[in-house]
C-alpha positions, 0 to 999 in steps of 0.5 A, a space after each residue: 829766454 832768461 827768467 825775470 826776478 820780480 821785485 817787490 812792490 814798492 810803496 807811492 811814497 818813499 819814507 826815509 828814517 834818519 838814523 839815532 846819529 843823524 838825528 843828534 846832528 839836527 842839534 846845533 849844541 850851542 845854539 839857545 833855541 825858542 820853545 817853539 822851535 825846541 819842541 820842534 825839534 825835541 819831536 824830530 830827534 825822538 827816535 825809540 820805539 816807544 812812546 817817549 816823554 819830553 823832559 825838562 831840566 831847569 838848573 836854578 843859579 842858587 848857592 846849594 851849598 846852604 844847609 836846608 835850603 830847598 826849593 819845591 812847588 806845584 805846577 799846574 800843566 794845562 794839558 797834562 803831563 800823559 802819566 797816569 797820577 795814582 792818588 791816595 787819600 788818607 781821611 774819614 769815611 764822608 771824606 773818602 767818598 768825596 775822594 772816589 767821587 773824583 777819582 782817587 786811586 787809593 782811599 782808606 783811614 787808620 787801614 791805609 796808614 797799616 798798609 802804608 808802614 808795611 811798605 805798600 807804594 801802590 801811588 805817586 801822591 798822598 793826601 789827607 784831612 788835618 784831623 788825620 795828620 796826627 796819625 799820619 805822622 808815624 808814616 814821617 820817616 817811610 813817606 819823607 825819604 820818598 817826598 810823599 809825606 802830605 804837607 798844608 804848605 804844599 796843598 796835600 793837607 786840606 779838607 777840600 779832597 775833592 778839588 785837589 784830587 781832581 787837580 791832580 788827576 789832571 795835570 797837576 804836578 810836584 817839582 822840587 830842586 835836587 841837591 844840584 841845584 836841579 828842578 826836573 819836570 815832565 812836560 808830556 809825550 812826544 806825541 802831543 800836539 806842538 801847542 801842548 807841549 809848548 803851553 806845558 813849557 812856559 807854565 812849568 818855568 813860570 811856577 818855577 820861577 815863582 818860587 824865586 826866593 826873596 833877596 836873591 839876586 840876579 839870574 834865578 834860572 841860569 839855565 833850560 833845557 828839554 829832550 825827549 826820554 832818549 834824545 839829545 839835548 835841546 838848550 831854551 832861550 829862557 829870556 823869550 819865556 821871562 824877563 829876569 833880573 839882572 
């Protein structure tokens, strides 16, 4: 009597993994989708092993070619953005106990401002007390080049360390338009649930869009599109997120 090969066991439920390729395919390239169904499909297309975030670009319709002109700003995620936000605050000392209080990462005065002209980047964001300012100011040119120096404009000079830091520590995040006429944001991970991820999306083109500047005609976001660290791209329908001027 011949030997029978045993197979292996097969699972209840058969799960089938479309390949990189297959899954760029669940793009239509010239389609303009909603941003619930681009989120939808941002998740479907994702296809790394790790755990991948979801990216924005919004290319702004400006003249770039200005000399000085910029466009930056704050948004405020309603549910974070999934990084880990090290913050550094720069004050006296009844200032830097408010600032471990909320949370911040790192904290000192003159010590810190040592640390810092001798290359020490251990933060994604820098704030600081007025009364420290002039003192910061040597670190212009070593924080400018990196977009970290702390600016009133931009909220990261105030006196108020608690609130900020924590707004930060939150969510919080500094966009600005590179010199393509470009604003990239992070609007999560893969893994959020749809709603976040939505919710993220409409309140980072609304704070874009705020920063409109005045006299400009026309369409200010030209165009929207989100993918995740290694998807394809995914084209938004910017009119279902604001009414724009024609």
């Amino acid at each position: 009597m011949p030997r029978q090969r045993l197979l292996p066991a097969l699972p209840d439920r058969w799960e089938f993994k479309l390949s990189k390729k297959e899954k760029a395919k669940l793009v239509e390239t010239a389609k303009k989708y909603s941003p619930e169904e681009a989120i939808k499909l941002v998740k479907q297309t994702s296809w790394a092993k790790f755990k991948e975030s979801v990216d924005m670009a919004i290319k702004l319709d400006v003249d770039v070619k200005k000399g000085g002109f910029s466009i930056r700003g704050f948004v405020p995620l309603p549910h974070g953005s999934g990084k880990k936000v090290k913050v550094a605050v720069i004050a006296k000392a009844d200032k830097l106990e408010e600032a471990k209080a909320a949370g911040a990462d790192v904290m000192g005065a003159e010590d810190l401002i040592e640390k810092i002209s001798k290359g020490f980047f251990g933060f994604d964001v820098v704030l600081a007390t007025p009364d420290m300012m002039s003192q910061v100011g040597k670190l212009g040119k070593i924080l400018g080049t990196k977009g970290l120096m702390p600016n009133p404009k931009s909220g990261t000079v105030t006196m108020d360390i608690k609130k900020v830091v924590t707004e930060f520590k939150s969510g919080k995040m500094e966009f600005r338009m590179d010199k393509g006429g470009v604003v990239h944001l992070l609007l999560g991970k893969v893994d959020f649930p749809e709603e976040h991820l939505v919710d993220n999306l409409k309140t980072a083109v609304t704070s874009v869009y705020k920063t409109k500047p005045s006299g400009t005609k026309g369409n200010y976001i030209k165009s929207i599109t989100i993918s995740s660290t290694m998807g394809p791209a995914i084209k938004i329908d910017q009119k279902e997120l604001i009414e724009q001027d024609e």
